[in-house]
KEPANU-982296 format. One record per residue (C-alpha): x negated, y negated, z negated. Coordinates in steps of 0.5 Angstrom, whole numbers, padded with zeros to 4 digits, always signed. Each point is the difference from the previous one (the first is absolute). Layout:
<rs>
XYZ...
</rs>
This chain:
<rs>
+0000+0000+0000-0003-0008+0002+0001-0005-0003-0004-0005+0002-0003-0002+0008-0003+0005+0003-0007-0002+0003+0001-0004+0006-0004+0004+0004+0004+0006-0002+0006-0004+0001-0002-0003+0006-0002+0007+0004+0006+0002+0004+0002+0007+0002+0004+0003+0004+0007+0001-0001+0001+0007-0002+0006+0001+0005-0003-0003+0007-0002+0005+0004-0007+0000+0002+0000-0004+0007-0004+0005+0004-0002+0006-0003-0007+0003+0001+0004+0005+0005+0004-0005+0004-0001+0001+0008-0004-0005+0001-0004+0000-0006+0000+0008+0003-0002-0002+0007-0005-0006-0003-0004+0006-0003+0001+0004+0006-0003-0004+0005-0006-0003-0005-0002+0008-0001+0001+0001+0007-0006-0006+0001-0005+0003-0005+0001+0007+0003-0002-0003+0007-0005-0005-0003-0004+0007-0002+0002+0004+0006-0004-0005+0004-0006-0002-0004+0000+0008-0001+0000+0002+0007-0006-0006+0001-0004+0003-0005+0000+0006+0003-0001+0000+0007-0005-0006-0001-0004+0001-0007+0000+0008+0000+0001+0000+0009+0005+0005+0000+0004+0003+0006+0006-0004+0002+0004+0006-0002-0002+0000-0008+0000-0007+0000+0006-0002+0002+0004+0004-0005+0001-0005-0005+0003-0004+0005+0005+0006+0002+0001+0000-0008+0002-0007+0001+0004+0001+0006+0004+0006-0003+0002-0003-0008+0000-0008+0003+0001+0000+0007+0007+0005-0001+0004-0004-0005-0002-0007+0004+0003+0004+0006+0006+0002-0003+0002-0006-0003-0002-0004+0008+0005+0006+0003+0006-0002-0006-0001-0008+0003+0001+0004+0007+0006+0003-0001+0002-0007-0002-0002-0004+0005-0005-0004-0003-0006+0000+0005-0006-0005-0004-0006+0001+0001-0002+0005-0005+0005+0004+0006-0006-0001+0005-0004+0001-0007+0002+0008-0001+0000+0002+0008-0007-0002+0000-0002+0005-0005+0004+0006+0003-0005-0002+0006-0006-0001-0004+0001+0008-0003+0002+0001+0008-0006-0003+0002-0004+0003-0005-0002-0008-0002+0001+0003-0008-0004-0006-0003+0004-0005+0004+0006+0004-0001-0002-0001-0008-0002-0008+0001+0008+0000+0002+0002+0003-0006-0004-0004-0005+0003-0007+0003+0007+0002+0000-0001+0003-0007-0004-0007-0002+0005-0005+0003+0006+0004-0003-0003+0000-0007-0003-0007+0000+0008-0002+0002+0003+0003-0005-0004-0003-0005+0000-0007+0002+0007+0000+0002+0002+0003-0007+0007+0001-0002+0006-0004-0001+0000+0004-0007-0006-0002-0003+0005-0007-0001+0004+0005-0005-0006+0002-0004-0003-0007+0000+0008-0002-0002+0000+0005-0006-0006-0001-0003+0001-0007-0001+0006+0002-0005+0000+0001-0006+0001+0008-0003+0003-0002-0006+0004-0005-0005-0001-0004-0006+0007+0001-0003+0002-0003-0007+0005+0003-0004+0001-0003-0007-0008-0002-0001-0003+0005+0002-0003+0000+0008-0001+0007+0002-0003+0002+0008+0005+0003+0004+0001+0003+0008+0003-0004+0004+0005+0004+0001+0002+0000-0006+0001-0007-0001+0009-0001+0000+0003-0007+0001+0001-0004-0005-0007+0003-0004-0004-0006-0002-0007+0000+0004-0006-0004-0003-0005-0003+0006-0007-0002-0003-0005-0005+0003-0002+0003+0008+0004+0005+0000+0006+0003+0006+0006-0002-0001+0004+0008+0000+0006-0001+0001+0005-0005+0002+0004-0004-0007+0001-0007-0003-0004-0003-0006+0002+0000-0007-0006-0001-0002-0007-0005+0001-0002-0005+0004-0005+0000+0005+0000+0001+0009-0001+0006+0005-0003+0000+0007+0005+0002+0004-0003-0003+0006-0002+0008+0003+0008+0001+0000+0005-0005+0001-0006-0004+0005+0001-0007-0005-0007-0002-0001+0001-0003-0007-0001+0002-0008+0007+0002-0002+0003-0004-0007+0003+0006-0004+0002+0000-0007+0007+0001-0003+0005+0003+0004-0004+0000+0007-0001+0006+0005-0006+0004+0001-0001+0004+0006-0004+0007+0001-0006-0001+0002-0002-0008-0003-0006+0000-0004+0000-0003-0006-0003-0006-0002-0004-0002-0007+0006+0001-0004+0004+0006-0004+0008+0000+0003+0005+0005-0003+0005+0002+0007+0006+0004+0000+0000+0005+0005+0006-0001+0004-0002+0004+0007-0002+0007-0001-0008+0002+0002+0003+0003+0007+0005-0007+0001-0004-0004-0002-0003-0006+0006-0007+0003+0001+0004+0008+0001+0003-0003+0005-0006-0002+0004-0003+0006-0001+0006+0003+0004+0000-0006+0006-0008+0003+0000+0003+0007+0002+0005-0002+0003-0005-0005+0005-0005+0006+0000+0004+0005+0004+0003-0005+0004-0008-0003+0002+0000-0002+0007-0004+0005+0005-0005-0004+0005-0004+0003+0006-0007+0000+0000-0004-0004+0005-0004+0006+0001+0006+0004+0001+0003-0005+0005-0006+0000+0005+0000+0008-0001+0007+0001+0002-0002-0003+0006-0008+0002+0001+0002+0008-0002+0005+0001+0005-0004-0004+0006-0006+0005-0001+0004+0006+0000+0003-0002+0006-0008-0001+0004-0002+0006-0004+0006+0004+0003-0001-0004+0008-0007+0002-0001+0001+0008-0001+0006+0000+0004-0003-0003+0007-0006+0003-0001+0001+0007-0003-0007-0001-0004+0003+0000-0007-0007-0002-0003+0002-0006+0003+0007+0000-0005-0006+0001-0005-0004-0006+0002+0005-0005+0000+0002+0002-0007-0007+0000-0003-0001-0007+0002+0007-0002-0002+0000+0002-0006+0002-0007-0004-0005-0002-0004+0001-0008+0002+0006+0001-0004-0002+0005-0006-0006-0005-0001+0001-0006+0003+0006-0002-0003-0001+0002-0008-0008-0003+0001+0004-0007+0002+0005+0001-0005-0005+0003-0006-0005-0007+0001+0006-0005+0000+0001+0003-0007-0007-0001-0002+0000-0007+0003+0006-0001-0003-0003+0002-0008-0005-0005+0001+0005-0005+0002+0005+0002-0008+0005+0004+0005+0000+0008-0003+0004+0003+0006+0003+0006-0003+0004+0003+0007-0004-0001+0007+0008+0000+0003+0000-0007-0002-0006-0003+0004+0004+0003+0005+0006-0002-0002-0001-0007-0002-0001-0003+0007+0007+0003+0003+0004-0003-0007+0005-0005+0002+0004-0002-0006-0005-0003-0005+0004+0001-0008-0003-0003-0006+0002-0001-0007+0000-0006-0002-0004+0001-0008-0007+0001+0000+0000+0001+0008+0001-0007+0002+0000-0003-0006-0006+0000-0005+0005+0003-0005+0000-0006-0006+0004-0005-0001-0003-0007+0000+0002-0006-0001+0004-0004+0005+0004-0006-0003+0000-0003-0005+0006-0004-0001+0000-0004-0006+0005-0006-0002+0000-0007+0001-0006-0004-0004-0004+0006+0000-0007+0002+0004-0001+0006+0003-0007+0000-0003+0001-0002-0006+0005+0006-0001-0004+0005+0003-0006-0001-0005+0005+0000-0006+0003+0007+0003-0007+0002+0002-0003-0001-0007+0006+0004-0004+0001+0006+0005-0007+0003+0000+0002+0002-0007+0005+0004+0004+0000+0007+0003+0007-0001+0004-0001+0001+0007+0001-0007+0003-0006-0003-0004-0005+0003+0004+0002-0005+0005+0001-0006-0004-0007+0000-0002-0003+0002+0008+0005-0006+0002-0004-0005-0006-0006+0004+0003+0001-0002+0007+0002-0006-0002-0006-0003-0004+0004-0001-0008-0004+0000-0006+0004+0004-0005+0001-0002-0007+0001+0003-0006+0007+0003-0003+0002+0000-0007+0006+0004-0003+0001+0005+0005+0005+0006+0000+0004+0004+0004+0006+0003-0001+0004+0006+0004+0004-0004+0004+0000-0006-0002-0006-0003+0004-0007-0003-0001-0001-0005-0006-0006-0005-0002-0001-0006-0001-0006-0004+0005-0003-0006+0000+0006-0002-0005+0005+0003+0004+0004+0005-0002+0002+0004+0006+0004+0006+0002-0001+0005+0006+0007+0003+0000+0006+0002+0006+0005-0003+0003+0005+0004-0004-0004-0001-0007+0001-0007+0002+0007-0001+0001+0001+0005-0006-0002-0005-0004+0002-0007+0003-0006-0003+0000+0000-0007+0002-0001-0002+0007+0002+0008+0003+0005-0004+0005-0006-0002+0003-0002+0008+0002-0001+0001+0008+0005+0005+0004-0003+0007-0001-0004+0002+0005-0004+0006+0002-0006+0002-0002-0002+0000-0008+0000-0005-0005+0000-0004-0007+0002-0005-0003-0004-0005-0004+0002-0004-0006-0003-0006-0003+0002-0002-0007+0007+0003+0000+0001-0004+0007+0000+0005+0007-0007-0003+0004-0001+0005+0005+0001+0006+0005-0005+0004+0002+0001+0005+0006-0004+0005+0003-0001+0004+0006-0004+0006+0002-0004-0004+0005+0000+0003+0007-0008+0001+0002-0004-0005+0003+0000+0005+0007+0007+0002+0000+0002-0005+0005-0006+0000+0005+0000+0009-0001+0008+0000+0001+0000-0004+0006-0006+0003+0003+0004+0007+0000+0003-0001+0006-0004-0003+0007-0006+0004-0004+0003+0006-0002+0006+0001+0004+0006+0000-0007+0006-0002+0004+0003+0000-0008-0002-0002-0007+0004+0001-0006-0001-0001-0007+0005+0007-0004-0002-0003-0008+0004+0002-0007-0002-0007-0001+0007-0004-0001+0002-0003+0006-0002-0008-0002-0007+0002-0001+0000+0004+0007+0003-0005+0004-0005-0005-0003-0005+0004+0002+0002+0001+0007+0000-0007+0002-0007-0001-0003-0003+0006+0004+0005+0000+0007+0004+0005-0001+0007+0000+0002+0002+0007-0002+0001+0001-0007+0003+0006-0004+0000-0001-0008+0003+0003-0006-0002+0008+0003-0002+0005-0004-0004+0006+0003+0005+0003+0002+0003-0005+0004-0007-0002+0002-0001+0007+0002+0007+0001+0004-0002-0007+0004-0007+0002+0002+0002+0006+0002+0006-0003+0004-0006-0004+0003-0004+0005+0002+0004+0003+0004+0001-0006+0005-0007-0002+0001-0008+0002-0004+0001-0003-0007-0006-0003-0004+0002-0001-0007-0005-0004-0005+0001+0001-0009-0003+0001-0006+0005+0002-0005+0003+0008-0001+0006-0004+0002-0003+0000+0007-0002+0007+0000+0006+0004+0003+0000-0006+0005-0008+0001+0002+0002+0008+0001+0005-0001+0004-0003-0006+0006-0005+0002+0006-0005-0003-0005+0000-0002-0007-0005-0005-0003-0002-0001-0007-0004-0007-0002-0003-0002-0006-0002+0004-0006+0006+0005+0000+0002+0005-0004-0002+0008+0001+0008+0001+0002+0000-0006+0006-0007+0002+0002+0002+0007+0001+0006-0001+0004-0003-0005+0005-0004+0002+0006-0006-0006-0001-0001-0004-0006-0003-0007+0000-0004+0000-0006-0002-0008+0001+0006-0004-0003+0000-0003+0008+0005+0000+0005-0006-0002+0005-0001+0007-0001+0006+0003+0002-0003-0003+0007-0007+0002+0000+0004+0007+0000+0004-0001+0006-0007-0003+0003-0004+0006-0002+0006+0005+0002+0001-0004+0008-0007+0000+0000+0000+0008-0002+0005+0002+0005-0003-0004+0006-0007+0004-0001+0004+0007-0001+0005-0001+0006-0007-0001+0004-0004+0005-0004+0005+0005+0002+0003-0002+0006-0007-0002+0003-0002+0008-0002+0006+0003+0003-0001-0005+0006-0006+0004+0001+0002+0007-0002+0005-0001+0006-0005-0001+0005-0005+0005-0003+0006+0005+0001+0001-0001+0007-0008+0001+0001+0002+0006-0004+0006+0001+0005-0004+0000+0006-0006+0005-0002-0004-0005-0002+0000+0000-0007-0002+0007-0003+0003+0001-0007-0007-0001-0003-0001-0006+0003+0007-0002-0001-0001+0001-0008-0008-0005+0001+0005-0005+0004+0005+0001-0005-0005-0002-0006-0003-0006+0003+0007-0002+0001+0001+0001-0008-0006-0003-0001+0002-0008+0004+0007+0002-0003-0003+0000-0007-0005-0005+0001+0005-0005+0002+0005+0002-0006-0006-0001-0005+0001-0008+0002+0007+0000-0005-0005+0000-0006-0002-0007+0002+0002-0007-0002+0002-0004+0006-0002-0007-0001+0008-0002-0001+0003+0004-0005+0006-0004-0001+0004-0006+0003+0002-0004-0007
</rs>
């Protein structure tokens, strides 16, 4: 039995919930073809090095040496085989297609090693996709990992840890400082805030004392509230999500590789020469030849050496690109979708207006609001004292300072006294001058009272980035966006102000994940979708767009359930992205197209009886190797890596 704050290391150690399942167990499919196809590739790499050592170090006849490689055929050219004859009997022709007839032809030919080289690309390509595209799952584990395993519940005196499953509503849960909020509820005890900013997109520090909600998920600030839970653990907010996570994940688009579309084209073109080649002349080592230098290398190692390089040029530019599609993707997008917090916005407030009351200097007042509110730890003092910063305002001393739960801010200041306090506080208590209070507006705001009289009202924004405008307006003539919307949980005021400073005329505010999740889907599947977030609440959006980004220092569930990740807190990042990712499929499409352009010509030679099938594999080789030479060019930076 606990009756005092468990350490916050342990308090603030989330753990899996007990009744999520695992998002991808160790026997999944993929996981099961990620570990296939990797061992496939290590067989392979052996079998070769093998084969090498014996016919080169310890000159064996070809026959010995080449039974590593005849292993290799057997336990990793076979499942590969099976697999390409499933994708055939599903009429999907890649290059991989191409990719598998070249080793039956190699086995034919007795061109074992070539045959195994074909093995260890296709395995390795495999492997290394599947572990750099990931899977929508682990978002699930990031999201349940995040959560708390247990409640503190209070029954009488005594706080005892229980299961979140065992929590019953109307039980009274205590949250201690930086710990996760378990369960919907509403405050009975405390005062104090929570960060919700991850889940309902508001980008400020949340007020909570005596009768506030709390929602599952929002950490906790400095202060001990006591809650009752009105939302069982699997109803509360943050379940829900978890739901609109799977839901998302089963739904996630499926996007056709570059490779696959130039291979839909290339595989059947050389099958057709191949066939012309041995049905006019009768010769079937000419069928032989023409497949031997039409094996798809351009595609299989171009295409991934481009992209693998633009991944690596961008780790050094702050960009972690966590699926290769996306470098693909990005430039076919149409419709650009960013949240409004954090994203366009820096994500706090500062200070915007202060509308004070006649006779009084806005200066004068700031100094005496500044002086009193770096006592506090309310939201909104931060941006106070950066505004008397920024403004050049020596700070004075304040005397007799105190804050009482709900009733603002109290000090006296160079002789003043002076009271921060709300709007409704101040017509509550009838103070003197209230008539003279602004309209409310959008935004947040606080009132100031100067010796008993209403003195001013302060309003502050979350303040649009200094490149939002110029990044916004930029997306279309250079990007080729024929739309741009803001989808926000933000209230609709704080949106549309938003909107208007950035340039933007469609806006969707209010939206939960679920609503987010419904209109990028509906968007996606009219045109190719970018959506740009930072909080859990844009995962499910993130998931179900052609490319979901993350910017700034996200948390582990949003960055799992994006494709790339800005790790600079900058939306001149976002178009180095885009730059790097043109730059990339350009080099690609010569890389592969040129290589292919080449293998044509080379199979005509080889149609006509002027290529054997050993000259046609050398060709072949220095095909690759321009091809390869020019793909290594992704790695580079050009001289303009952005337009901002």
């Amino acid at each position: 039995m606990n009756t005092s704050p468990p350490s916050l290391a342990k308090a603030g150690t989330p753990k899996p919930l007990a009744e999520i399942p695992p998002a991808r167990p160790w026997y999944s499919p993929a996981s099961l073809w990620l570990r296939k196809s990797t061992v496939i590739a290590a067989i392979s790499v052996l079998g070769i090095l093998l084969h090498l050592v014996l016919r080169l170090g310890f000159r064996m006849e070809p026959g010995a040496s080449s039974i590593p490689l005849l292993a290799t055929l057997a336990v990793g050219g076979l499942p590969l085989l099976y697999d390409l004859l499933r994708k055939l009997l599903k009429r999907e022709f890649g290059s991989d297609l191409l990719g598998g007839i070249s080793i039956i032809t190699s086995v034919l030919l007795g061109e074992y090693l070539a045959g195994s080289i074909i093995v260890l690309m296709l395995a390795g390509g495999e492997a290394l996709e599947n572990y750099a595209l990931g899977s929508a799952s682990s978002v699930l584990a990031a999201l349940a990992k995040r959560m708390p395993s247990i409640a503190h519940r209070k029954r009488e005196s005594q706080i005892v840890d229980v299961s979140l499953a065992e929590v019953a509503i109307g039980d009274c849960l205590v949250i201690y400082p930086h710990d996760i909020c378990p369960v919907d509820g509403t405050v009975i005890e405390g005062h104090g805030t929570m960060d919700e900013s991850y889940l309902t997109g508001e980008p400020f520090q949340i007020t909570k004392t005596s009768g506030s909600t709390v929602i599952s998920g929002a950490v906790n600030g400095e202060s001990v509230l006591t809650i009752h839970a009105t939302q069982l653990a699997a109803d509360s907010r943050y379940s829900k999500i978890m739901e609109v996570m799977r839901e998302s994940e089963s739904k996630r688009p499926n996007l056709r590789r570059l490779g696959d579309r130039l291979g839909a084209f290339y595989t059947p073109v050389a099958l057709v020469v191949a066939a012309l080649a041995w049905g006019l002349s009768g010769e079937a080592i000419r069928f032989l030849a023409v497949l031997v230098i039409a094996t798809p290398c351009p595609l299989l190692l171009a295409i991934p050496i481009a992209i693998i390089g633009s991944i690596s040029l961008c780790a050094r530019r702050a960009i972690i690109v966590k699926s290769p599609v996306v470098l693909e993707q990005i430039a076919e997008c149409r419709v650009a979708i960013f949240d409004k917090t954090g994203t366009l916005t820096y994500g706090e407030p500062k200070l915007t207006e202060q509308l004070t009351a006649p006779g009084i200097e806005p200066p004068t007042l700031l100094t005496l609001v500044a002086s009193l509110e770096r006592y506090s730890k309310h939201p909104l003092a931060r941006a106070i004292l950066a505004a008397a910063q920024e403004a050049g305002i020596r700070l004075v001393e304040a005397t007799e300072v105190g804050e009482q739960p709900g009733r603002g801010l109290c000090g006296t200041v160079s002789g003043h006294l002076v009271q921060i306090t709300s709007r409704n506080k101040l017509l509550a208590e009838k103070i003197a001058g209230a008539e003279q209070l602004p309209p409310l507006a959008g935004g947040l705001e606080c009132v100031v009272v100067l010796d008993q009289r209403y003195a001013a009202t302060l309003r502050f924004r979350d303040a649009p980035r200094a490149e939002s405008r110029s990044f916004v307006k930029h997306l279309g003539p250079k990007h080729q966006f024929q739309r741009v919307m803001i989808v926000s949980g933000d209230r609709e005021s704080e949106v549309q102000y938003l909107a208007e400073q950035v340039g933007i005329t469609e806006i969707h505010a209010q939206q939960s994940p679920e609503q987010k999740l419904a209109l990028v889907r509906a968007e996606t599947a009219k045109a190719k979708t970018l959506y740009v977030g930072d909080g859990i609440n844009d995962a499910p959006a993130m998931m179900a767009a052609t490319v979901g980004m993350a910017i700034g220092q996200t948390s582990d569930v949003t960055a799992e359930a994006s494709g790339v990740v800005i790790m600079d807190n900058s939306l001149v990042k976002v178009d180095e992205f885009m730059h790097i990712s043109r730059r990339m499929r350009i080099i690609a499409l010569q890389s592969a197209v040129g290589g292919m352009a080449l293998s044509i010509i080379g199979m005509l030679l080889a149609a006509t009886g002027h290529l054997s099938p050993v000259a046609g594999a050398v060709t072949q080789e220095v095909i690759d190797v321009l091809a390869v030479l020019n793909a290594l060019r992704a790695a580079f930076p050009p001289k303009a890596i952005h337009d901002l």
